[in-house]
N, C-alpha and C positions, 0 to 999 in steps of 0.2 A: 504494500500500500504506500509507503513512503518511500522517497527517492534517498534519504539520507539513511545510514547506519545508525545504530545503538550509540554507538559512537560518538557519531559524528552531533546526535541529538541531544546528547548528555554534555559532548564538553565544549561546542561551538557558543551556547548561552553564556557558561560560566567563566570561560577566555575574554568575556567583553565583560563579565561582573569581575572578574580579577581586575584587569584593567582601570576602570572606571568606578573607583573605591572612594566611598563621603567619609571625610574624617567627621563630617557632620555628626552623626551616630556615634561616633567613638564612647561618649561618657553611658548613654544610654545604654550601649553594648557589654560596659561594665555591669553597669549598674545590674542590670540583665543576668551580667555570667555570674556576678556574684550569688542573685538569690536562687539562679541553676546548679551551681557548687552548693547550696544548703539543701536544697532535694536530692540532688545526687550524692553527695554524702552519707544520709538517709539511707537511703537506695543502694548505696554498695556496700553498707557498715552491716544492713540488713539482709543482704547478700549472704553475705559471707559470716556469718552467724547461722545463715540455715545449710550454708555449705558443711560449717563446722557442723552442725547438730546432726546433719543426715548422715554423716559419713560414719561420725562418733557412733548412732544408732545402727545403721548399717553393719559397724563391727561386733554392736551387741547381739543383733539379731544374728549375724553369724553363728555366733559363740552357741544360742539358741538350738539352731541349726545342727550343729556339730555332734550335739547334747543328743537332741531325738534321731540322730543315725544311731548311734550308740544304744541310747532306751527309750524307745519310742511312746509318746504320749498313746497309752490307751484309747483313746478319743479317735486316733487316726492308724488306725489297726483295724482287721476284719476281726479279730479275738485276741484275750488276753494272752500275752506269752510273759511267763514268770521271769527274770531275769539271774541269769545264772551268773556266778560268779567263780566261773574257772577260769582260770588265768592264763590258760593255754588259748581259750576260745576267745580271751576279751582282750587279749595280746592281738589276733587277727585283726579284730572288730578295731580297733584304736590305729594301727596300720591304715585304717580307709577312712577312721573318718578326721586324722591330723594328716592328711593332704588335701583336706575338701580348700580348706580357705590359711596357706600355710605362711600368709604373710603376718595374718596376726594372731589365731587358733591353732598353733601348731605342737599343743602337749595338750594330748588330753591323755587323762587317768582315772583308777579307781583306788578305793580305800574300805578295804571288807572292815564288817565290826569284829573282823578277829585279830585282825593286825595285816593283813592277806594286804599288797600294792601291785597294781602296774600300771603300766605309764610307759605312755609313747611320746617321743621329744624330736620331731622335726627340727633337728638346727640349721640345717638347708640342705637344698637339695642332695647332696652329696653326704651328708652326717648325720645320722638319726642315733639316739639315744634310748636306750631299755632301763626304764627302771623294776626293777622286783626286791619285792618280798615275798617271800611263801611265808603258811601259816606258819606259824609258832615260831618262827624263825627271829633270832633276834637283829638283824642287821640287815639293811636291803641293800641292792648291788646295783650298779651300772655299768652297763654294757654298752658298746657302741658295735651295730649291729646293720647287718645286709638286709633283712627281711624279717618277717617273723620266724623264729624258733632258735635263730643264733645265736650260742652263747658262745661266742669265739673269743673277744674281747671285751676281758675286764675292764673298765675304766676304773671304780671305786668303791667303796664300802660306806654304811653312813647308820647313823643310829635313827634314822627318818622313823616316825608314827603316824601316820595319817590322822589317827584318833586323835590327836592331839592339836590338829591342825583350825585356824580359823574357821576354814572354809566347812571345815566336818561338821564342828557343830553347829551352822548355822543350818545344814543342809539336813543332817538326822532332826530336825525340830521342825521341819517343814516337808508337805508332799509333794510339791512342783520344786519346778527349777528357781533358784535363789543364788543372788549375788552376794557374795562378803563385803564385808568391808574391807576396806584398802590395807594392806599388812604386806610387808616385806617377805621375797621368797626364800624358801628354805635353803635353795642353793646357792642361787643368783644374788639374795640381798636387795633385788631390786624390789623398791614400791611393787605391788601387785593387783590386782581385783580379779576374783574366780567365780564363774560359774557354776553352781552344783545341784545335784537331783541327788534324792534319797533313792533308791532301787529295791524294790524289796523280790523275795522269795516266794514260791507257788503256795507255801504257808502264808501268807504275811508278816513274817518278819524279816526287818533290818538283813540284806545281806549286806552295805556300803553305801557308800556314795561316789558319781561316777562326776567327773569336773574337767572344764576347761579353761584357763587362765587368757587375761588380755594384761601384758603389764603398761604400764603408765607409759613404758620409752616408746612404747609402739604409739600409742598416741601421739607424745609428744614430736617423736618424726616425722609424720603425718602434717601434724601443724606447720614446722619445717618446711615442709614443700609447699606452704602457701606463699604467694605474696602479697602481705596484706597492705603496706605503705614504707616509704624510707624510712620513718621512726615509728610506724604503727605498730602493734603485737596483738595477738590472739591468747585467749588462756580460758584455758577448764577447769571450774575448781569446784568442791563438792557443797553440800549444805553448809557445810559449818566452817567456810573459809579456807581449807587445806587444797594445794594446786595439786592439780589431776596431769594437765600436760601446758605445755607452751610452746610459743613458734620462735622465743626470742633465746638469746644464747646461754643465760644463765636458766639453771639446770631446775628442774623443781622441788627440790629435795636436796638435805644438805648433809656430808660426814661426819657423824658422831664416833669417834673412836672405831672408824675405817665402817661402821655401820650405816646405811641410808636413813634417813630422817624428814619425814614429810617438812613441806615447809606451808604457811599460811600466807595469802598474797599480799597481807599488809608489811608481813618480813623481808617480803624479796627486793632486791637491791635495787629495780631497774621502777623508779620514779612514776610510769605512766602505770604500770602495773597497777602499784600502792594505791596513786590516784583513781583508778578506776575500781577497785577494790571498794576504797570509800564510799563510792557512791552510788555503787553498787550493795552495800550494807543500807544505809540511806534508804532507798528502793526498799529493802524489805522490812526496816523500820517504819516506812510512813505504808505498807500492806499494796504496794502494787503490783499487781498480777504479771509475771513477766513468762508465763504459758506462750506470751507471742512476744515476738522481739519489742524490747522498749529503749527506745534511741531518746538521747539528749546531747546537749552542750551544757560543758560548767569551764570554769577557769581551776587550772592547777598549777602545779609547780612546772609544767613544760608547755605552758601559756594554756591557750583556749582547746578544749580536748574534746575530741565526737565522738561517743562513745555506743554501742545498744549493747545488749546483752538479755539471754531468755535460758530457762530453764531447759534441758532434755533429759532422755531418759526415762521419765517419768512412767513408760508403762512397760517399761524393763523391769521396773525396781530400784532404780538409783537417783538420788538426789543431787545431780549435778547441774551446773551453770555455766554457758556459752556466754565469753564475752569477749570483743572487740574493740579499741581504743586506738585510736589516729589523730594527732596533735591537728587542729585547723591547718595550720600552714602547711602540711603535705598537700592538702587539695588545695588550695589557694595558689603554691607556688606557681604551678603551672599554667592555670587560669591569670594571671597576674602575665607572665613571661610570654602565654601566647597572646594578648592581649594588645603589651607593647613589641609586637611583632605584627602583627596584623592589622594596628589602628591607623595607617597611611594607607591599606588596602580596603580599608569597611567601608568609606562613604558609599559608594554609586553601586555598590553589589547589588542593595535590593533594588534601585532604581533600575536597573540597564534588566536586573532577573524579573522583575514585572513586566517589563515591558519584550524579552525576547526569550526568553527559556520558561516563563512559566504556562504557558499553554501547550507546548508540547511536553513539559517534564511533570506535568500532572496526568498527561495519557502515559507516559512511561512510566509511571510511578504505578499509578492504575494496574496494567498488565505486572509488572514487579510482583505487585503485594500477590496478586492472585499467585504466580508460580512459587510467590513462599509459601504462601496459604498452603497449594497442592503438594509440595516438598514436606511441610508439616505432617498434613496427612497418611501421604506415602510411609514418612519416619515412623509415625503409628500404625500401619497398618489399616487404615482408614479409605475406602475407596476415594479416586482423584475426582474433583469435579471439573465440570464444563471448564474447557481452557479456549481462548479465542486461538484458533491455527490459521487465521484468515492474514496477518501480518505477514509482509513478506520479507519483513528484516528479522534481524538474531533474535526478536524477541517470538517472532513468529517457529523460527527454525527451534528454539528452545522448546515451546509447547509443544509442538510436533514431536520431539524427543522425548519429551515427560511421559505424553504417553504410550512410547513403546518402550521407554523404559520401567514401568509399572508395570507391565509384564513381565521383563527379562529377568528385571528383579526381585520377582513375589513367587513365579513360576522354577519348579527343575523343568529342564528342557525334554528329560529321557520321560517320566513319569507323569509329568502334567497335574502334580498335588504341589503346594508351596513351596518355598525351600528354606532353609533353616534360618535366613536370615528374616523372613517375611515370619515366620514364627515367632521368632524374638519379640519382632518386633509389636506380634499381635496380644501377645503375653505382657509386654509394657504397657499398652493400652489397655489393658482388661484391669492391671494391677493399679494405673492412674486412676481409673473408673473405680474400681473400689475403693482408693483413696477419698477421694472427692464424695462418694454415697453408698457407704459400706454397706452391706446387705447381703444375706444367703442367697441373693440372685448373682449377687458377686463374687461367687464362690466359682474353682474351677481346677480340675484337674490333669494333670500331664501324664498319657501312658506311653512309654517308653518301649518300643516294640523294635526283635533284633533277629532278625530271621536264621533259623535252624538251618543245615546241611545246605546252604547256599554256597559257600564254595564246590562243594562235588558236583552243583552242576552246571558250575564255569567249567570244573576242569573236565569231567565226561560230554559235556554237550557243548560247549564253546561259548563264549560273549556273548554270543546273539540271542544264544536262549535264555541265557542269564537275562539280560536285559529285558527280554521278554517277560520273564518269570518277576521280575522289579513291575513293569506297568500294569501284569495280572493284580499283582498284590495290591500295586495304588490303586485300581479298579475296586477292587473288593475292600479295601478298608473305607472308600467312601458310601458303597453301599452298605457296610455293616454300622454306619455309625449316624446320628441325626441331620437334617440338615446345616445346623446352625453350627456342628462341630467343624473341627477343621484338622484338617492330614497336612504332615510335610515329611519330607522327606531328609532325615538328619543327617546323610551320609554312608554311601555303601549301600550294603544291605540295613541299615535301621532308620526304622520312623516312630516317627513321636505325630500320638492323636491329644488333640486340646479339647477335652471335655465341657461346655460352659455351664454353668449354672449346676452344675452338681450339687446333692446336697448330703450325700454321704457315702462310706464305704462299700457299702452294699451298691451304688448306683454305680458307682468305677466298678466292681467286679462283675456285676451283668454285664458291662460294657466289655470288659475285656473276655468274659464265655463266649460274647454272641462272635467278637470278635474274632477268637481261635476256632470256632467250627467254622465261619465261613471263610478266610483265609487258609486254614490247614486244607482244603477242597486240594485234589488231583487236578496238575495244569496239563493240558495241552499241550505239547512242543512239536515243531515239523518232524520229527523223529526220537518221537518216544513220550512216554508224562514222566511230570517232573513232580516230589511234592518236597513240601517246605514245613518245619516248623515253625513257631514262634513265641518264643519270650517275652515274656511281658513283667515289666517292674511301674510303678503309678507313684505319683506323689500330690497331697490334695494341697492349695492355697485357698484360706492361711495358715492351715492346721499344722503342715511341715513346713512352712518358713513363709517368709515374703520376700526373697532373693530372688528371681527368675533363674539365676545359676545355679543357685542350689538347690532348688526344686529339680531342675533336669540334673542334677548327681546324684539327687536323693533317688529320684526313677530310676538311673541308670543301674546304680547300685544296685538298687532291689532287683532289677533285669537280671543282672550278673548271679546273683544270691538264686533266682527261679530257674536259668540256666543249668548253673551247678548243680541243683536236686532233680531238673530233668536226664539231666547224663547220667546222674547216680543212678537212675531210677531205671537206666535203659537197662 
C-alpha cells in the first residue's frame, strides 16, 4: 500500500524533529522528567520486589516439590502407600529427587526416630555426597559416591543425630511439610532454613522425618545477580529483623569464634540498609499492611532514599520481608545528564512531529501494537487474531509471517499434535489463569506417556514404519482423550496429554485406562503389524507443585517408576 518502507516511515519524520529542536520546552521537559522519574521509580522499586518475592517463593515451592517426590501428599495419590524407611530404598529415592532443582535443593535426607540417617548431597555435578547412619549405630559416615549403593569412598565420620536437630522437632510436632527456623548447619556452619515432613508407618507411627534445606548463601547469590542501582541494594530479612540474604557485598551474618552469627539489618555496616530497616520497622509500628509492595520516600543518612518493601512467603510458612532501597540521585543522575544533552535538540521535535511523522506513525504504531498483541498470544499459547496482511511493506511481510509461523511453531511437522514448546507454553497460560481466578476448574493435569518396544520396530521395520507407528499413536491419543485436552509430542517416542479441568485422581486414571487400550490397538504397517506399549506416569497442579518443570519431572518420574514394574512384570 505504501511507497515508502518501515523504515523509511519511522525515521524520515524524526531526522526533521532531531533537526528542528525548541529549547522552548527545555524547563517544561524537566519539569516533566522529573515527576516521570517519581513514577518510574515506583514502578521499578516495585519491580523488583516482586522479582525478589517470586523467585524467593519459587525456591520454596521447589523445596515443596522435592518433599512430595520423596513422600507424597496423600491427597494426590490413587491410595495410601505407608512410607518405608529402608535406607537402601530411600538412598534411591533421594538420588532422583536432589537432581530435580540442584541449584538450590540439592540435599535432601531422612532422620528415623531410631537414630536411622540418609542423605543425598548434590555438590555438583561431578561430586555427590552419602550421608549414613544405620540403626543403633553410633557414628554416621560420609561417603563420596558414583551412584546409589557405593561405599567406595570414605570421606568422614561424625557424631551427627538427627533427633537432635532443629528441623526434627519442628517436623515430628506437625503433619504437613514445615519450615524451621533459621539455624546454622551441622557441617557447613552456614545460616540455614529446612524443609520437613513427618512420615509415618503403615501403623501410624513416627518412622522420621524426610527434609530438604535452602541455605541463606543460595539466596543471597541470587540477589547478587540482580542489578538493582549504583548505590541501591536489595535485602530479605525475617519477622523479627535478622537478614535472610542481600545483593550488596557485606555478608549477612557475622564470625563469632570462626562460628556464623545471624546479623539484624539495623547492625549491618552498609548505611542505606540500616536506613531502610528503620523505616521499615516504622511500617509495622504504625500496622501497615505490606501483603502488597508499599513504596515511599524519606531523607536518610545517604540523602533522599526510595524505598518499597512487602512481605512473602506467607503461604509457605515463613515470615519474611522483601525490601529495596535506591538513594534518589541514582534515578535522577541520569534524567538530569540526559536532559543537559538533549535540551539544544527539544525545541521543534514536537512541532516538525505534529506536523510530518505523526499521521503516518500513529498507522504504524497501530499495526505494531496489534503484532505485539498476536506475539503475546502466540507466547501463551492463545490463538493469533485477525492481523491486516493487506500492507505491502515489512509490516505487511511480518503479518504474513506470524501467521505461518503459529503453525511451524505450535505444530510437530511428523505427527500433526503440538510440540513441546507450544505445550509449555499452554501450561503457563493455564497456570497464569489460575493465578489471576483460582478455582477447581483450574485445576489440571500432565500425563506423561513413553512408548514401549518402539525401538525394535525402527530396527526390524525401518524409519518409515517407525514414523508411521508415531502418527498412528498421535491419531489415537486424540481420539482417546476430550476435546478440550491437548496432545504434544515431547520428543522421540514420548508424549505428554494436558488434562484441563481435572478434579481428581481417579479422573487422570480413567484417562490414562481409556488411554492404554486404545493406543496399545495392533498397527498396521506395509509389511507386517506393529504393537506398542505405553507408560504412563501423571502429575496433578497444584497438588504436586506449581512449577510447570516440575510437574513434567514429577510425571516423568513416575513414567520411569511404571516402566520399571512393567518389565519386572514381563
Amino acid at each position: 500500500m505504501s511507497r515508502f518502507s518501515l523504515r523509511q516511515q519511522l525515521v524520515l519524520p524524526f531526522v526533521f524533529l532531531v533537526i528542528f529542536v525548541s529549547a522552548g520546552i527545555g524547563w517544561a521537559s524537566y519539569r516533566a522528567g522529573g515527576e516521570a522519574v517519581d513514577d518510574l521509580t515506583q514502578r521499578v522499586l516495585v519491580d523488583m520486589v516482586n522479582r525478589i518475592s517470586n523467585a524467593t517463593e519459587r525456591h520454596l515451592a521447589r523445596a515443596l516439590t522435592v518433599l512430595q517426590v520423596v513422600a507424597p501428599d496423600p491427597k494426590t495419590v490413587p491410595r495410601v502407600q505407608p512410607f518405608s524407611d529402608d535406607l537402601t530404598s530411600l538412598e534411591r529415592r533421594f538420588w532422583a529427587a536432589s537432581g530435580l532443582f540442584m541449584e538450590v535443593n540439592n540435599y535432601v535426607y531422612f532422620g528415623g526416630e531410631d537414630g536411622r540417617f540418609v542423605g543425598v548431597n548434590r555438590v555438583d555435578k561431578n561430586f555427590v555426597e552419602l550421608y549414613l547412619r544405620e540403626p543403633r549405630s553410633a557414628q554416621r559416615r560420609v561417603y563420596a559416591v558414583q551412584g546409589p549403593g557405593d561405599r567406595s569412598v570414605i570421606l568422614r565420620t561424625d557424631q551427627y543425630d538427627a533427633r537432635v536437630r532443629p528441623w526434627y522437632g519442628v517436623a515430628a510436632k506437625r503433619g504437613g511439610p514445615v519450615w524451621s527456623p533459621v539455624y546454622n548447619d551441622f557441617t557447613s556452619k552456614e545460616p540455614t532454613i529446612t524443609l520437613a515432613k513427618s512420615v509415618y508407618r503403615a501403623d501410624r507411627s513416627l518412622a522420621g522425618v524426610v527434609a530438604t534445606d535452602v541455605t541463606l548463601k543460595a539466596l543471597t547469590d541470587f540477589l547478587r545477580t540482580l542489578t538493582v542501582s549504583k548505590n541501591g541494594v536489595a535485602f530479605v530479612m525475617d519477622g523479627e529483623g535478622f537478614m535472610v540474604a542481600t545483593s550488596g557485598r557485606e555478608l549477612p551474618f557475622k564470625m563469632l569464634k570462626g562460628v556464623p552469627e545471624r546479623m539484624q539489618a539495623g547492625e549491618m555496616q552498609t548505611a542505606l540498609i540500616r536506613d531502610a530497616y528503620a523505616r521499615v520497622q516504622q511500617w509495622k509500628q504504625d500496622k501497615i499492611d505490606l501483603r502488597t509492595p508499599t513504596t515511599h520516600a524519606f531523607s536518610g543518612s545517604s540523602g533522599t532514599v526510595e524505598i518499597a518493601a512487602a512481605t512473602l512467603g506467607d503461604k509457605y510458612g515463613v515470615d519474611w520481608i522483601t525490601v529495596v532501597a535506591v538513594p534518589r540521585s541514582d534515578f535522577m543522575a541520569g534524567v538530569t545528564r540526559n536532559f543537559y544533552q538533549g535540551i539544544l535538540f527539544a525545541g521543534f521535535c514536537v512541532l516538525i512531529a505534529l506536523g510530518l511523522g505523526l499521521s503516518s506513525l500513529n498507522r504504524v504504531l497501530c499495526d505494531i501494537r496489534a503484532l505485539t498483541n498476536a506475539a503475546k498470544k502466540l507466547g501463551n499459547g492463545e490463538p493469533l487474531p485477525l492481523l491486516n496482511r493487506m500492507r505491502s511493506d515489512e509490516i505487511g511481510q511480518l503479518a504474513q509471517t506470524f501467521s505461518e509461523m503459529e503453525h511451524n511453531l505450535r505444530i510437530d511437522r511428523l505427527t500433526a499434535v503440538f510440540n513441546r514448546e507450544s505445550l509449555h507454553a499452554q501450561i503457563g497460560f493455564l497456570q497464569r489463569q489460575a493465578a489471576l481466578k483460582p478455582s477447581r476448574q483450574s485445576a489440571f493435569a500432565l500425563l506423561f506417556i513413553d512408548l514401549d518396544h518402539f525401538k525394535s520396530i525402527n530396527d526390524h521395520h525401518g524409519h518409515s514404519a517407525g514414523d508411521q507407528v508415531l502418527m498412528t499413536v498421535a491419531t489415537r491419543l486424540k481420539t482417546a482423550i476430550r476435546i478440550s485436552d491437548v496432545v504434544a509430542r515431547y520428543g522421540g517416542d514420548e508424549f505428554v496429554v494436558l488434562l484441563k479441568g481435572v478434579q481428581s485422581a481417579s479422573d487422570v486414571i480413567a484417562a490414562e485406562d481409556k488411554i492404554r487400550a486404545v493406543v496399545e490397538q495392533p498397527i498396521a504397517l506395509e509389511h507386517g503389524i506393529a504393537r506398542v506399549g505405553v507408560s504412563l506416569g501423571w502429575a496433578m497442579f497444584p497438588q504436586d507443585g506449581e512449577d510447570p518443570q516440575g510437574l513434567i519431572k514429577i510425571a516423568d518420574s513416575r513414567m520411569f517408576e511404571t516402566k520399571k514394574l512393567r518389565k519386572a512384570a514381563r
